[in-house]
C-alpha positions in Angstrom: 112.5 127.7 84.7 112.9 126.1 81.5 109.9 124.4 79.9 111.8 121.1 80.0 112.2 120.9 83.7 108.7 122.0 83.9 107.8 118.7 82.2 110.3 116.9 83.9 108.4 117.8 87.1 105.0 117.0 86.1 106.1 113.9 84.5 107.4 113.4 88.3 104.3 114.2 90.0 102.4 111.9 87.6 105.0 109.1 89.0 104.3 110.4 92.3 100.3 109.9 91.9 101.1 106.2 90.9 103.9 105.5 93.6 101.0 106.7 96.5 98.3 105.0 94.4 100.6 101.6 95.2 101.7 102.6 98.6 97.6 102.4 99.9 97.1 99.3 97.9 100.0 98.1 100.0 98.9 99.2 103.1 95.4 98.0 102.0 97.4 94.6 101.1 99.0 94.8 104.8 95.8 95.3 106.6 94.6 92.2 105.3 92.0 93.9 103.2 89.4 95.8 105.6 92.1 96.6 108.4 94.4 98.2 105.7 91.7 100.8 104.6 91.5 103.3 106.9 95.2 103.3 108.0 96.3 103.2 104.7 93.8 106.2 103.7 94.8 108.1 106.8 98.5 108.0 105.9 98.1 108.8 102.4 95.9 112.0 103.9 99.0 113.0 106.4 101.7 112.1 103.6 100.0 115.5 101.8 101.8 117.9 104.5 105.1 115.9 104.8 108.7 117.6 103.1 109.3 114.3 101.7 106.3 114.8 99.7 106.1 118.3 98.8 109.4 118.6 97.3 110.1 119.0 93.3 112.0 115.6 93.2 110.8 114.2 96.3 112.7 110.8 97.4 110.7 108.2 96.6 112.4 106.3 99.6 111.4 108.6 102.1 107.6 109.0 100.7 107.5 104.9 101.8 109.0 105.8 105.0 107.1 108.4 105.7 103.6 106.9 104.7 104.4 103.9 106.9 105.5 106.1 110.0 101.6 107.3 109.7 100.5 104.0 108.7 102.1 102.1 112.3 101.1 104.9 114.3 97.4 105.4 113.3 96.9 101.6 112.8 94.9 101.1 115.9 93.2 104.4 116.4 92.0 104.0 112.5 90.9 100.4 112.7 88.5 101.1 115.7 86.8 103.8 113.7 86.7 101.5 111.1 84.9 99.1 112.9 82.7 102.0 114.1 81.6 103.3 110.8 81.5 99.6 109.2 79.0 98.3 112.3 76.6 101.8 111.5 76.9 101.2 107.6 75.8 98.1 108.3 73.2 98.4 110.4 71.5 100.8 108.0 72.1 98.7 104.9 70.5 95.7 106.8 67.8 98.5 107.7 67.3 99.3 103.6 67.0 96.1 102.9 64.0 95.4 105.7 62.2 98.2 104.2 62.6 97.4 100.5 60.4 94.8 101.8 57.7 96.7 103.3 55.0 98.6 101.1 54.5 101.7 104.1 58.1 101.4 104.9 59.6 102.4 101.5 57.5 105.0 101.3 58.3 106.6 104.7 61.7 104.9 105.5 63.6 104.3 102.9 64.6 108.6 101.9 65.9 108.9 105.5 68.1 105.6 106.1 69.7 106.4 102.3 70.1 110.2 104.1 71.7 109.1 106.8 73.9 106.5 104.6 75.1 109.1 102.6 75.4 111.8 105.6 78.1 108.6 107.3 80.0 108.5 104.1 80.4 112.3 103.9 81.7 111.6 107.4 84.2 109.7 106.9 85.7 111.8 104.0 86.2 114.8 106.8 87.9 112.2 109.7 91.0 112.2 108.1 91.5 115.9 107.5 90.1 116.4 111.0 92.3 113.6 112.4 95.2 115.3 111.1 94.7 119.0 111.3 93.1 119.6 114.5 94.1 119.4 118.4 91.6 118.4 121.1 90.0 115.1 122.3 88.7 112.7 120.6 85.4 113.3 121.6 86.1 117.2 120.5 87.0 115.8 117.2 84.1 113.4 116.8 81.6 116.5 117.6 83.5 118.3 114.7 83.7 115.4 112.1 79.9 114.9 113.0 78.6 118.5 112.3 80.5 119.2 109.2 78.4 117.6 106.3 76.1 119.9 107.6 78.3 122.9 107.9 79.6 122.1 104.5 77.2 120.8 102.6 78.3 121.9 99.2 81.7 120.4 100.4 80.0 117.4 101.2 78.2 116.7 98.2 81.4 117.6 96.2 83.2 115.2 97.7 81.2 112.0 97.1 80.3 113.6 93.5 83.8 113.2 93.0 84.1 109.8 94.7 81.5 108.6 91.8 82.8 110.4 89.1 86.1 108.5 89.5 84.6 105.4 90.2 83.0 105.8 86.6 86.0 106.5 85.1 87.9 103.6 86.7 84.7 101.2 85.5 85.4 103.3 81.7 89.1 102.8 82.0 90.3 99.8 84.6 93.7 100.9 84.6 92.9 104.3 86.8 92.1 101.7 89.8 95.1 100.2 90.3 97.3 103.2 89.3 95.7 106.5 90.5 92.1 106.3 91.5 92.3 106.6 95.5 95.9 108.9 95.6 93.8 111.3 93.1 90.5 111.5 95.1 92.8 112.3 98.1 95.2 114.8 97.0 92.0 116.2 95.9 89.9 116.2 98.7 93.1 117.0 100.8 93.4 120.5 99.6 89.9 121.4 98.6 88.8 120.2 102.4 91.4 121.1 104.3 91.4 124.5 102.8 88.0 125.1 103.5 87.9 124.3 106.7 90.7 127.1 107.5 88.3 129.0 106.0 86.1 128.6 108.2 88.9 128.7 111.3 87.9 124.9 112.2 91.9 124.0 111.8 95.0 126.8 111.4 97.3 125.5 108.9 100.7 125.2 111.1 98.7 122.8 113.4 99.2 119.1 112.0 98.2 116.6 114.5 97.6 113.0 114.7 95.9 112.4 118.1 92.9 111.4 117.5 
């Protein structure tokens, strides 16, 4: 291949990175702001397995089409474990803030409710692969989602590393929010996650679900 189509297909997938950057901020947009999140994060996560996608000069057409195929059909499903994770996040930031307040309590309490904060977040990042990859019920996939920050915990702690390095870079440089800062922590996550957890035989690579 010569070195001029290999820049022309970088300088594509850069393109690409922005165009899925836009597509979750539209499904973001759609949702009506907190609806639009995990729909719009769960398509974006299934987009990274689609033909459309994968391709050298992928239609840019058929990524939208594509991405809102997975956005309709894992509106629902997504929302209610939105509303799942967003009533414990709650709970235990209301919880932090009670014990900020109490002398004996931020001693004992406070270590453990920022734990279990941060153990949530870490499961969140692995219910999209898991969404996605696996087969099973959805109480078989909760048990799975549930159990991995600890069966991965160097994933784990990759993962929100990662999430606060490019939050720093987007507060450096504000342009990397709008343009590439949640397609990039994806694609990222995508194939470091989802490649460890064939690894470890938790999903097989042809099986690409979305029943959860």
């Amino acid at each position: 291949m010569a070195w001029s189509n290999k820049i022309m297909i970088y300088l594509d997938k850069a393109v690409n990175i922005i165009f899925l950057n836009l597509l979750w901020l539209a499904g973001v947009v759609l949702g009506l702001g907190f609806f639009g999140v995990f729909p719009a994060t769960y398509a974006l996560f299934h987009l990274q397995k689609e033909e459309a996608y994968k391709a050298d000069y992928p239609s840019y057409l058929q990524i939208a089409k594509s991405f809102f195929t997975a956005y309709k059909k894992g509106f629902m499903k997504m929302n209610g474990l939105a509303l799942i994770y967003g009533a414990i996040l709650y709970v235990l930031w209301i919880d932090m803030q009670l014990v900020k307040q109490m002398t004996i309590g931020l001693a004992v309490l406070y270590y453990p409710l920022l734990f279990i904060m941060i153990y949530v977040l870490a499961a969140i990042v692995y219910t999209f692969p898991v969404a996605i990859h696996t087969e099973g019920t959805f109480k078989q996939k909760a048990k799975l989602v549930l159990a991995l920050p600890l069966l991965m915990p160097v994933q784990s702690i990759f993962s929100l590393l990662f999430f606060l390095v490019l939050l720093a870079a987007a507060y450096k440089f504000s342009i990397i929010l709008p343009l590439c800062f949640v397609s990039i922590y994806i694609i990222c996550i995508e194939r470091f996650i989802s490649g460890e957890l064939m690894k470890k035989g938790a999903i097989k690579e042809e099986i690409i679900q979305e029943n959860m």
